[in-house]
C-alpha positions as CSV (number, residue, x, y, z in Angstrom):
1,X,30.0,70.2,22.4
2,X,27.8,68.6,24.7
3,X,24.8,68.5,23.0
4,X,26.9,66.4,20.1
5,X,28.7,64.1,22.9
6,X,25.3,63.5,25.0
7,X,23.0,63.6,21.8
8,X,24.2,63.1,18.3
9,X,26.8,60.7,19.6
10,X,24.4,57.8,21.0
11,X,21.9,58.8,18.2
12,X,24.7,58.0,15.1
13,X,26.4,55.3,17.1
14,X,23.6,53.1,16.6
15,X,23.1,53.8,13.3
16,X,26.3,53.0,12.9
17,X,26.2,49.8,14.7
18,X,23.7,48.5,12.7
19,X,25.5,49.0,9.7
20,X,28.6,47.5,11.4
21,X,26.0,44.9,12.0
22,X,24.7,43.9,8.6
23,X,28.3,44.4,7.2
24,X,30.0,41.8,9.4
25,X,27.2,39.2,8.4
26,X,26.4,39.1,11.8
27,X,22.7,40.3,10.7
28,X,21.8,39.4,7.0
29,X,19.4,41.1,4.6
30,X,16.0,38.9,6.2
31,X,16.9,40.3,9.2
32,X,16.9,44.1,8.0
33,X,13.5,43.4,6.5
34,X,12.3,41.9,10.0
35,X,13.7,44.8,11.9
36,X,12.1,47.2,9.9
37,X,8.9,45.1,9.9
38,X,8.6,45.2,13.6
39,X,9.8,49.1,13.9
40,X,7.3,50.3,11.3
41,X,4.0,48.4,12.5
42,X,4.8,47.6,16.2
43,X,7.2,50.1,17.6
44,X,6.8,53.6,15.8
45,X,2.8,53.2,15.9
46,X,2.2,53.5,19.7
47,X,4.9,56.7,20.1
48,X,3.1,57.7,17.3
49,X,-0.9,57.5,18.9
50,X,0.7,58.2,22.6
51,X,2.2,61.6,21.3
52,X,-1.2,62.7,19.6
53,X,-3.7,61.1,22.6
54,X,-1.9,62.8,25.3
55,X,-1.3,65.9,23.9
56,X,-3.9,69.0,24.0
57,X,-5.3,70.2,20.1
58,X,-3.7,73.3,20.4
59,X,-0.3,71.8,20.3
60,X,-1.5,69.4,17.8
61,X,-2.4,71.7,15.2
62,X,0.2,74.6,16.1
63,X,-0.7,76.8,12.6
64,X,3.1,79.2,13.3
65,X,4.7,75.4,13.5
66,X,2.8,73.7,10.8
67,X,3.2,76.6,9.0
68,X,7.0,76.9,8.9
69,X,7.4,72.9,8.3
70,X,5.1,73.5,4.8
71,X,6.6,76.6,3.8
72,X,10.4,74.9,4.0
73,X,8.9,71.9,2.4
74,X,7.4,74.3,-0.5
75,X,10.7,76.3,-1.0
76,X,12.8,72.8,-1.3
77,X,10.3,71.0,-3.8
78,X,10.1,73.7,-5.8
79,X,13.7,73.9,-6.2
80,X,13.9,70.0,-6.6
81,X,11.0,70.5,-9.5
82,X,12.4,72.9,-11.5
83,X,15.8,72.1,-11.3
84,X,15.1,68.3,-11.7
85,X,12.7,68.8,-14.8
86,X,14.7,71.7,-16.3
87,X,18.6,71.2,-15.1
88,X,19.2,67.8,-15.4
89,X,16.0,66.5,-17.4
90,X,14.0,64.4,-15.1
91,X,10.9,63.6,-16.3
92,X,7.6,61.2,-14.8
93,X,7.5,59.4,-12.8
94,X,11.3,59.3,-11.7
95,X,11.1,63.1,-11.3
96,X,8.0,62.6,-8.3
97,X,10.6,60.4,-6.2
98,X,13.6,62.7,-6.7
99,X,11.3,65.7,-5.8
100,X,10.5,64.3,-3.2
101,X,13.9,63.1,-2.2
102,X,15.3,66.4,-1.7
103,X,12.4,67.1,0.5
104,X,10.9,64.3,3.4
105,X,13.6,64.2,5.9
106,X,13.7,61.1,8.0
107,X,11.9,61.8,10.8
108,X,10.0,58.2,11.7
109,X,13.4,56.2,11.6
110,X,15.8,59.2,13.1
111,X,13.9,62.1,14.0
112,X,11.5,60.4,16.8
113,X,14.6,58.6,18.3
114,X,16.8,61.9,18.4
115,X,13.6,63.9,20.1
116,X,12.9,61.0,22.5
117,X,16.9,60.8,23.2
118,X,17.3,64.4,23.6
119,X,14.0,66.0,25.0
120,X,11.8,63.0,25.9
121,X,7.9,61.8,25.3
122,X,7.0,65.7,25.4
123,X,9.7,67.1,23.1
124,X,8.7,64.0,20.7
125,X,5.2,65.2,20.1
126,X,6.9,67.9,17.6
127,X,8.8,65.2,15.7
128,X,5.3,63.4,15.6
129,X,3.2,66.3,13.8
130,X,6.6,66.6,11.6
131,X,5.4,62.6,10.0
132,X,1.7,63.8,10.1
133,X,2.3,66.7,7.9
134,X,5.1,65.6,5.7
135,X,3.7,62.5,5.3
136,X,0.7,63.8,3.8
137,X,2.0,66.4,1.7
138,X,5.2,64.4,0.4
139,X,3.9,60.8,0.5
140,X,0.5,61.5,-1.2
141,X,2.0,63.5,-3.6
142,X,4.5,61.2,-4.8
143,X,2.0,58.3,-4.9
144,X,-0.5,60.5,-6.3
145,X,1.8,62.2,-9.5
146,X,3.2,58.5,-10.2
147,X,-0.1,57.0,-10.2
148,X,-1.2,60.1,-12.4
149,X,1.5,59.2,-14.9
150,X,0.4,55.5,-14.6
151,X,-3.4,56.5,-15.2
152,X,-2.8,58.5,-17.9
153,X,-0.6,56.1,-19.9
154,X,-2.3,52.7,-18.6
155,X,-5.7,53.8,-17.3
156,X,-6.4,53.4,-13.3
157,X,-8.2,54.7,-10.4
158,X,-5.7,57.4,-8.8
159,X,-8.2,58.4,-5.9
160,X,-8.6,55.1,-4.8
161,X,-4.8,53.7,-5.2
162,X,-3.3,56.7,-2.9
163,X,-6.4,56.9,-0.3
164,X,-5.5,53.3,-0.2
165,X,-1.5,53.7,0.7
166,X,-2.2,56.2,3.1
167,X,-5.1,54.5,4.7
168,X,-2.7,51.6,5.1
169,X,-0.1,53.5,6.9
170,X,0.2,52.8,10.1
171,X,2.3,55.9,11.4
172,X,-0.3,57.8,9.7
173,X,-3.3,55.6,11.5
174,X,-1.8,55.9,14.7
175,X,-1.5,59.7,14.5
176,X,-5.2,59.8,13.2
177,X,-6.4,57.9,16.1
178,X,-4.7,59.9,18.6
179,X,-6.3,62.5,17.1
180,X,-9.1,61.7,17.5
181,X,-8.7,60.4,20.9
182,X,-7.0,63.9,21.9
183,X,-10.2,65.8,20.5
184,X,-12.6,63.6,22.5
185,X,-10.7,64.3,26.1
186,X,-10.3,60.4,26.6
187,X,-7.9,58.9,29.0
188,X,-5.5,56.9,28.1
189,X,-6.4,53.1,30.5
190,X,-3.0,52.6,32.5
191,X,-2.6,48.9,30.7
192,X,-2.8,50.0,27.5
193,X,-0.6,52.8,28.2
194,X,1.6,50.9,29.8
195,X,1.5,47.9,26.9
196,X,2.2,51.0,24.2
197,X,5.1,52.9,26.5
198,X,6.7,49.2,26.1
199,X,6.9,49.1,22.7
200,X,7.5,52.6,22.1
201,X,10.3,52.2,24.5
202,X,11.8,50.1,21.9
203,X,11.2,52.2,19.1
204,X,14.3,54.4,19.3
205,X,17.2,52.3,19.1
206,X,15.3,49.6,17.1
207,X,14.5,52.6,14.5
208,X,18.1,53.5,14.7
209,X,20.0,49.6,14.6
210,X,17.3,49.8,11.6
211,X,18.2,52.2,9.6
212,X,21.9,51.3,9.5
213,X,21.2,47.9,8.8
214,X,19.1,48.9,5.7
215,X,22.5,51.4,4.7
216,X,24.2,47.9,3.8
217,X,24.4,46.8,0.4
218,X,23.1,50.0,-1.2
219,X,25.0,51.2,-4.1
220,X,26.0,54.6,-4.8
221,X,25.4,55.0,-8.2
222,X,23.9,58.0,-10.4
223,X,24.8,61.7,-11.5
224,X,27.7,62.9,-8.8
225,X,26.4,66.6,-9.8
226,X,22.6,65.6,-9.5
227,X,23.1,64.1,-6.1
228,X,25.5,67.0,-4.7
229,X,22.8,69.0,-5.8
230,X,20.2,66.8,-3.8
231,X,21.9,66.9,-1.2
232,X,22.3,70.6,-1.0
233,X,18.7,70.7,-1.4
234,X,17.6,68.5,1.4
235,X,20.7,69.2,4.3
236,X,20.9,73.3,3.2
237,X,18.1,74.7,1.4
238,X,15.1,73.1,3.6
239,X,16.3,74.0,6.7
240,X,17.2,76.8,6.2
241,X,14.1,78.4,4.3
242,X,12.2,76.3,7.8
243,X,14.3,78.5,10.2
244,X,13.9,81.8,8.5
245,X,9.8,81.3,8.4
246,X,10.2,80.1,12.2
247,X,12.3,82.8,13.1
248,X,11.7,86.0,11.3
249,X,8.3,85.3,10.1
250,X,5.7,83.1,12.6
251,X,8.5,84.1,15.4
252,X,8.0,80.8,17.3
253,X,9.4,79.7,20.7
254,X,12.9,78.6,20.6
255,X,12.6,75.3,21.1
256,X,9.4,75.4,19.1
257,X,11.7,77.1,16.2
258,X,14.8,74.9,16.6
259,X,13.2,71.9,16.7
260,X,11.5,72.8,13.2
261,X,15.6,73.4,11.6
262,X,16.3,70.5,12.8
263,X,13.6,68.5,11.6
264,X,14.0,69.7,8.1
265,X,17.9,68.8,8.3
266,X,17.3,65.7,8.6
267,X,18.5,62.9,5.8
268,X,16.7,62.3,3.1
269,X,14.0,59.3,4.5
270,X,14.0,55.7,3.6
271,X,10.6,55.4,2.4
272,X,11.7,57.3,-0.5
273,X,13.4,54.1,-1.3
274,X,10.5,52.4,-0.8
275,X,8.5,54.4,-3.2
276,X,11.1,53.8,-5.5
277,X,11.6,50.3,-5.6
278,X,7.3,50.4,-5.5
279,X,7.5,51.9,-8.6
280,X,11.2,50.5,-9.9
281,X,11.7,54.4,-10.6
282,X,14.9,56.3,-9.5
283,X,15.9,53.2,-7.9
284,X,20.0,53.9,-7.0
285,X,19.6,57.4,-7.1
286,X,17.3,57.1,-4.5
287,X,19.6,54.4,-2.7
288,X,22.9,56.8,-3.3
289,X,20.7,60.2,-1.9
290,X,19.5,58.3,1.3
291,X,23.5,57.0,2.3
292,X,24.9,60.6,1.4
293,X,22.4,62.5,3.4
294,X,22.6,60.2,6.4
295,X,26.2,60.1,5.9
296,X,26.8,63.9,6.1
297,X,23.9,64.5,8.4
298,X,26.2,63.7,11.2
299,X,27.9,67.0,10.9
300,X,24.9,68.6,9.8
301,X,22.6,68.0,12.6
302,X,25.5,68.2,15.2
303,X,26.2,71.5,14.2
304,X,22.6,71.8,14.7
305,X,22.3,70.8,17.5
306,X,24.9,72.5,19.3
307,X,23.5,76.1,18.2
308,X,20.1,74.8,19.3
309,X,22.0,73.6,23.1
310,X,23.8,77.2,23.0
311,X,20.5,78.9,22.2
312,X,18.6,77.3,24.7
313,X,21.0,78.1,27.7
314,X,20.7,82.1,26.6
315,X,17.6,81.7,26.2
């Protein structure tokens, strides 16, 4: 009970307030856009290269760790495949964003916050290799099936258009330069950490007061089966095929292990939205499966963590 009071409780209740926020008019739509805006270049970025530069390789590339968070990710979008294609007859390129909508939990917007909040700069380095991994494998592959579609019906250069989104991410830059800094044993110059602590300090509850802003407006709309399902998928399913791999089969530390679940139980991420709206795909299914997920991810995740809390103290 603690663990949700000290925890999920500050963590939610900004989200919440920034809903509260954009639904009182006190904060309108330019503002959401802003917000976002500053979190996603100028305040994820530096917790982002900070986490990477100070942290050894060894932690960084963690094959038992990186191991479970792909094998989850393969056992959800799978599932989300086949049953998306086959079940309920999704076809390209909607069915690349709801694929990938049942897999890429939100761990920029929530899951740095809720690591910072809860375990602090050291604990956040896990959430960090969570975006570098899932962003490549989820991000890319979305971007990269649409664009096939697109290429294959209108002719285009697929290398070049996804190299191009992911060289233009700048949670994905940051992570590459710290890196790369890591691997070369460089210090990190007290003013320019300093300067980046700053406005990673704000990245937390500006990524949070973000996120619930951005829940306003959105319409739940679509299949209530095909987003029950989606939901399963990406609350159930994903951590729970994370935690057996953890577990049973790489046996990781138990924070290592935990930290993995509760990673994967995360809501489905807003830049699935994104994607969608890129594209003008899956557009309010996408917007329905982002407010459910975060919606019923406060149960989820508290219930998370209190078993992680509880298995820590025996531990």
């Amino acid at each position: 009970m603690s663990a949700i009071l000290d925890i999920a409780a500050p963590v939610f209740g900004l989200v919440l307030a920034g809903f509260l926020a954009g639904r009182a008019g006190i904060l309108g739509p330019e503002s959401s856009v802003a917000l976002n805006r500053f979190v996603y270049y100028f305040a994820l970025p530096p917790v982002m290269f900070l986490g990477t530069a100070r942290a050894p390789l060894a932690a960084l590339f963690n094959g038992p760790y990186i191991a479970s968070i792909l094998g989850g990710l393969a056992v959800a979008l799978t599932l989300s495949l086949v049953v998306g294609r086959f079940v309920f007859g999704v076809r390209q390129p909607a069915l690349a964003v709801q694929a990938v909508g049942g897999v890429f939990p939100n761990v920029g917007y929530m899951g740095i916050p809720l690591f910072l909040t809860a375990f602090g700069p050291d604990g956040a380095l896990l959430a960090v290799i969570y975006v570098m991994v899932g962003s490549f494998v989820c991000m890319a592959g979305a971007i990269g099936a649409i664009e096939l579609h697109r290429a294959s019906t209108e002719g285009g250069q697929i290398l070049a258009k996804v190299g191009g989104a992911l060289v233009r991410n700048p949670l994905l830059g940051a992570t590459v330069l710290g890196t790369v800094w890591s691997w070369a044993a460089l210090p990190v110059p007290a003013p320019v950490g300093n300067f980046l602590g700053l406005l990673g300090a704000a990245s937390g509850p500006a990524a949070l007061f973000a996120l619930g802003l951005s829940l306003v407006g959105q319409r739940l709309a679509g299949d209530r089966i095909e987003i029950a399902w989606m939901t399963f998928l990406k609350l159930i399913v994903q951590p729970a095929a994370t935690g057996w791999l953890a577990f049973f089969v790489f046996d990781l530390p138990i924070f290592w292990a935990w930290s993995a679940v509760l990673l994967a139980a995360l809501p489905t991420a807003a830049l699935v939205y994104v994607v969608a709206q890129r594209y003008d795909v899956y557009l309010r299914r996408a917007s329905t499966l982002i407010v459910v997920t975060t919606a019923l991810s406060v149960i989820s995740v508290s219930a998370i963590l209190a078993a992680m809390g509880a298995a820590m103290e025996g531990g």
